[in-house]
C-alpha positions in Angstrom: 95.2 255.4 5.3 98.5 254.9 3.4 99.0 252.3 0.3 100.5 249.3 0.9 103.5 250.4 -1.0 104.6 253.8 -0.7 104.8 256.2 -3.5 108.4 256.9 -4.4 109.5 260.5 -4.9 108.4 261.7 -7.9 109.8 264.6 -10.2 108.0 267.5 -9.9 106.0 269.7 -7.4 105.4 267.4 -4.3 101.7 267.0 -4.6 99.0 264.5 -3.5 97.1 264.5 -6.8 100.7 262.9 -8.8 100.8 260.3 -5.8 97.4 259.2 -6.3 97.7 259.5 -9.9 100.9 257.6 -10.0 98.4 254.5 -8.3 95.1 255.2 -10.2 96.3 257.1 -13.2 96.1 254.8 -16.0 92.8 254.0 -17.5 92.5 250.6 -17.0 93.2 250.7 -13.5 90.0 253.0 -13.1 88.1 251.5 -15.4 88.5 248.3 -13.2 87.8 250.3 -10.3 84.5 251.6 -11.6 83.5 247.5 -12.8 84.2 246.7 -9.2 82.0 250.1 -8.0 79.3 248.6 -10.0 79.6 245.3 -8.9 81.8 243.1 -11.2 84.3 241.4 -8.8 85.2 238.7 -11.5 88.4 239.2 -13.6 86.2 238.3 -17.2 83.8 240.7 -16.4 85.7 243.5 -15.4 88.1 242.3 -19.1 85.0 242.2 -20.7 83.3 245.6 -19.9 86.6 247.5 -19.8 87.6 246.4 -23.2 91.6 245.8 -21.1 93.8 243.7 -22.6 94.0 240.9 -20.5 97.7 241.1 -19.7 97.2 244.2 -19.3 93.8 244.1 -16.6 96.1 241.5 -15.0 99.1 243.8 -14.0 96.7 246.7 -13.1 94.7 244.4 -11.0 97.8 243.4 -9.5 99.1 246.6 -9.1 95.8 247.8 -7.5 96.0 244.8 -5.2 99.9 245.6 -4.3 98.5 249.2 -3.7 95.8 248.6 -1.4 92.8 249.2 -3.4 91.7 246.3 -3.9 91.9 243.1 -2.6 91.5 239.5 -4.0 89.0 236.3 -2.5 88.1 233.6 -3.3 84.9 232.0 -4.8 86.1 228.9 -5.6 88.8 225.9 -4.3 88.4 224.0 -7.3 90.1 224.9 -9.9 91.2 228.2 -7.7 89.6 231.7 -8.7 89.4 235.1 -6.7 86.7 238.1 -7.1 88.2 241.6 -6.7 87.0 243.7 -4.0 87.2 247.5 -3.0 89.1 248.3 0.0 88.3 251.2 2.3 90.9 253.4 -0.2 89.4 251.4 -3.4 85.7 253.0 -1.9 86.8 256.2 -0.9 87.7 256.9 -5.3 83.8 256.6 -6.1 83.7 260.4 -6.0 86.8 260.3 -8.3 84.5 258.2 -10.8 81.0 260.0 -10.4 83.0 263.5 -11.3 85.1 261.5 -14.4 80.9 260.4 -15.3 79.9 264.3 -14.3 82.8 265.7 -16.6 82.2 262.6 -19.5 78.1 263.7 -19.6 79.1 267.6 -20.2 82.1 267.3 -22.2 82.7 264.0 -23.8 79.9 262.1 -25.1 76.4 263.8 -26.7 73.8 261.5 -24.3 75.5 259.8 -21.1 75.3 256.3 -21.6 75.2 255.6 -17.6 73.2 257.9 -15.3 73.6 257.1 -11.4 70.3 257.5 -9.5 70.0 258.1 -5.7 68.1 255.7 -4.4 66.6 255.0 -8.0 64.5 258.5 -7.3 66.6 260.9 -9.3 69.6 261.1 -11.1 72.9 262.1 -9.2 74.3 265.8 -9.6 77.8 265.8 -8.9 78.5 268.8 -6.4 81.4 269.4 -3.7 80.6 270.7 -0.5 82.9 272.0 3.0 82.6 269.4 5.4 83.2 272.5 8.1 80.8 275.3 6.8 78.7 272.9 4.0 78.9 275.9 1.2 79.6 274.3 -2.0 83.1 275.0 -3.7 84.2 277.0 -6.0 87.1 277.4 -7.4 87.2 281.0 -7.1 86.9 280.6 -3.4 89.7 278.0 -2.8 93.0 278.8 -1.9 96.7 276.5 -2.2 98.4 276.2 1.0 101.5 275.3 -0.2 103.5 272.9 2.1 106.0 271.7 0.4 109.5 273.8 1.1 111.3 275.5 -1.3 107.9 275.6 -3.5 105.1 278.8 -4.2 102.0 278.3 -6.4 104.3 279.1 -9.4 106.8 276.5 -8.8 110.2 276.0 -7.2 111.8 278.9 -5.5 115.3 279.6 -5.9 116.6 278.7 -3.3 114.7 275.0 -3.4 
Protein backbone atom coordinates (compact mmCIF):
# COMPACT_ATOMS: atom_id res chain seq x y z
CA UNK A 1 0.00 0.00 0.00
CA UNK A 2 1.29 3.44 -1.10
CA UNK A 3 0.90 6.81 1.11
CA UNK A 4 -1.55 8.99 0.39
CA UNK A 5 0.96 11.42 -0.86
CA UNK A 6 3.80 10.28 -2.69
CA UNK A 7 7.25 10.72 -1.68
CA UNK A 8 9.09 13.17 -3.95
CA UNK A 9 12.47 12.35 -5.29
CA UNK A 10 14.95 12.61 -2.88
CA UNK A 11 18.75 13.30 -3.20
CA UNK A 12 20.67 10.42 -2.73
CA UNK A 13 20.72 6.58 -3.45
CA UNK A 14 16.98 5.68 -4.37
CA UNK A 15 16.12 3.59 -1.41
CA UNK A 16 12.95 2.54 0.49
CA UNK A 17 14.39 3.16 4.02
CA UNK A 18 14.91 7.41 3.04
CA UNK A 19 11.17 7.23 1.68
CA UNK A 20 9.81 5.78 4.74
CA UNK A 21 12.14 7.79 6.81
CA UNK A 22 11.24 10.99 4.96
CA UNK A 23 7.25 10.05 6.46
CA UNK A 24 8.18 8.50 9.93
CA UNK A 25 11.65 9.95 10.49
CA UNK A 26 11.19 12.57 12.96
CA UNK A 27 10.81 11.64 16.52
CA UNK A 28 7.64 12.94 17.30
CA UNK A 29 5.96 11.44 14.51
CA UNK A 30 7.02 7.90 15.99
CA UNK A 31 6.72 8.73 19.26
CA UNK A 32 2.92 9.44 18.34
CA UNK A 33 2.88 6.29 16.53
CA UNK A 34 3.98 4.21 19.47
CA UNK A 35 1.12 6.40 21.98
CA UNK A 36 -1.38 5.22 19.35
CA UNK A 37 0.33 1.36 19.34
CA UNK A 38 -0.30 1.49 22.97
CA UNK A 39 -3.60 2.80 22.90
CA UNK A 40 -3.64 6.66 23.29
CA UNK A 41 -5.85 7.87 20.37
CA UNK A 42 -6.44 11.30 22.11
CA UNK A 43 -4.29 14.31 20.93
CA UNK A 44 -3.48 15.29 25.10
CA UNK A 45 -2.42 12.11 25.71
CA UNK A 46 -0.33 11.37 23.03
CA UNK A 47 1.13 15.57 23.88
CA UNK A 48 1.37 14.43 27.24
CA UNK A 49 3.32 11.14 27.06
CA UNK A 50 5.46 12.22 24.13
CA UNK A 51 6.60 15.31 25.87
CA UNK A 52 5.78 17.13 21.79
CA UNK A 53 5.28 20.45 21.64
CA UNK A 54 1.97 20.91 20.82
CA UNK A 55 2.43 22.76 17.58
CA UNK A 56 4.59 20.58 16.88
CA UNK A 57 2.32 16.93 17.72
CA UNK A 58 -0.13 18.96 15.64
CA UNK A 59 1.76 19.11 12.27
CA UNK A 60 3.24 15.59 12.69
CA UNK A 61 -0.22 14.32 13.42
CA UNK A 62 -1.24 16.03 10.42
CA UNK A 63 1.41 15.01 8.38
CA UNK A 64 0.90 11.38 9.53
CA UNK A 65 -2.79 11.75 8.64
CA UNK A 66 -1.92 13.43 5.04
CA UNK A 67 0.42 10.30 4.84
CA UNK A 68 -1.81 7.56 5.47
CA UNK A 69 -0.86 6.41 8.77
CA UNK A 70 -3.14 7.48 10.61
CA UNK A 71 -6.36 8.55 10.47
CA UNK A 72 -8.61 10.92 12.53
CA UNK A 73 -12.53 10.09 14.20
CA UNK A 74 -14.47 11.38 16.08
CA UNK A 75 -15.63 10.94 19.72
CA UNK A 76 -17.52 13.83 20.11
CA UNK A 77 -20.09 16.41 18.07
CA UNK A 78 -20.13 18.79 20.70
CA UNK A 79 -17.68 20.80 20.95
CA UNK A 80 -15.91 18.60 17.93
CA UNK A 81 -12.79 16.36 18.83
CA UNK A 82 -11.19 13.33 16.91
CA UNK A 83 -9.03 10.22 18.36
CA UNK A 84 -6.12 9.17 16.17
CA UNK A 85 -6.11 5.81 14.73
CA UNK A 86 -3.54 3.41 13.01
CA UNK A 87 -4.11 2.62 9.53
CA UNK A 88 -3.16 -0.67 7.96
CA UNK A 89 0.48 1.23 7.05
CA UNK A 90 0.33 3.07 10.71
CA UNK A 91 0.09 -1.03 12.05
CA UNK A 92 2.41 -2.48 9.82
CA UNK A 93 5.55 0.14 11.79
CA UNK A 94 4.94 -1.86 15.24
CA UNK A 95 8.04 -3.93 14.28
CA UNK A 96 9.74 -0.59 13.52
CA UNK A 97 9.02 0.37 17.29
CA UNK A 98 9.48 -3.06 19.10
CA UNK A 99 13.26 -3.11 17.41
CA UNK A 100 13.75 0.97 18.28
CA UNK A 101 12.50 -0.70 22.26
CA UNK A 102 14.97 -3.90 21.35
CA UNK A 103 17.95 -1.47 20.34
CA UNK A 104 16.82 1.36 23.38
CA UNK A 105 16.96 -1.83 26.17
CA UNK A 106 20.68 -2.89 24.87
CA UNK A 107 22.16 0.30 23.98
CA UNK A 108 20.39 3.28 25.43
CA UNK A 109 19.02 3.12 28.79
CA UNK A 110 20.62 0.86 31.96
CA UNK A 111 16.93 -0.97 32.83
CA UNK A 112 14.16 -0.72 30.00
CA UNK A 113 11.50 1.17 31.38
CA UNK A 114 8.73 -0.68 29.02
CA UNK A 115 8.96 -4.45 28.50
CA UNK A 116 6.25 -5.89 25.94
CA UNK A 117 4.96 -9.31 27.00
CA UNK A 118 3.33 -11.87 24.66
CA UNK A 119 0.26 -12.60 25.86
CA UNK A 120 1.36 -11.31 29.38
CA UNK A 121 3.42 -14.86 29.61
CA UNK A 122 6.87 -13.61 28.70
CA UNK A 123 8.57 -10.77 27.65
CA UNK A 124 9.06 -10.13 23.75
CA UNK A 125 12.50 -10.95 22.07
CA UNK A 126 12.83 -9.04 19.01
CA UNK A 127 14.06 -11.55 16.20
CA UNK A 128 13.67 -11.37 12.24
CA UNK A 129 12.85 -14.35 10.51
CA UNK A 130 12.45 -15.42 6.28
CA UNK A 131 9.01 -15.59 5.58
CA UNK A 132 10.09 -18.30 2.69
CA UNK A 133 12.66 -20.56 4.53
CA UNK A 134 11.82 -19.19 8.45
CA UNK A 135 15.82 -19.15 9.30
CA UNK A 136 16.41 -16.04 11.28
CA UNK A 137 18.56 -13.20 9.58
CA UNK A 138 21.60 -12.23 9.77
CA UNK A 139 23.35 -9.81 8.44
CA UNK A 140 26.09 -11.69 7.30
CA UNK A 141 23.72 -13.77 5.29
CA UNK A 142 21.79 -10.88 3.44
CA UNK A 143 22.56 -9.67 0.25
CA UNK A 144 21.60 -5.94 -1.66
CA UNK A 145 19.94 -6.39 -4.83
CA UNK A 146 20.43 -3.20 -6.14
CA UNK A 147 17.66 -1.95 -8.50
CA UNK A 148 18.06 1.34 -8.91
CA UNK A 149 20.04 2.10 -12.39
CA UNK A 150 23.14 3.74 -12.63
CA UNK A 151 23.78 2.60 -8.79
CA UNK A 152 26.22 -0.44 -7.11
CA UNK A 153 26.34 -1.02 -3.35
CA UNK A 154 29.14 1.64 -3.25
CA UNK A 155 27.11 4.37 -4.80
CA UNK A 156 26.52 5.98 -8.24
CA UNK A 157 28.29 4.57 -11.19
CA UNK A 158 29.80 6.69 -13.63
CA UNK A 159 27.83 6.61 -16.06
CA UNK A 160 24.50 7.38 -13.67
Amino acid sequence: MSPTAPVPPLPGRPCSAAAALHLVGDKWALLAVREILYGNRRFDAIARNTGAPRDRLTVRLRALEEAGIVERRPYSERPPRYEYHLTEAGHDLAPVIRALLAWGDKWAVDEPPVVLRHRDDHPVDAVEFCRTCGDELHDRDLVLDIRGEGWTPAGRTESG
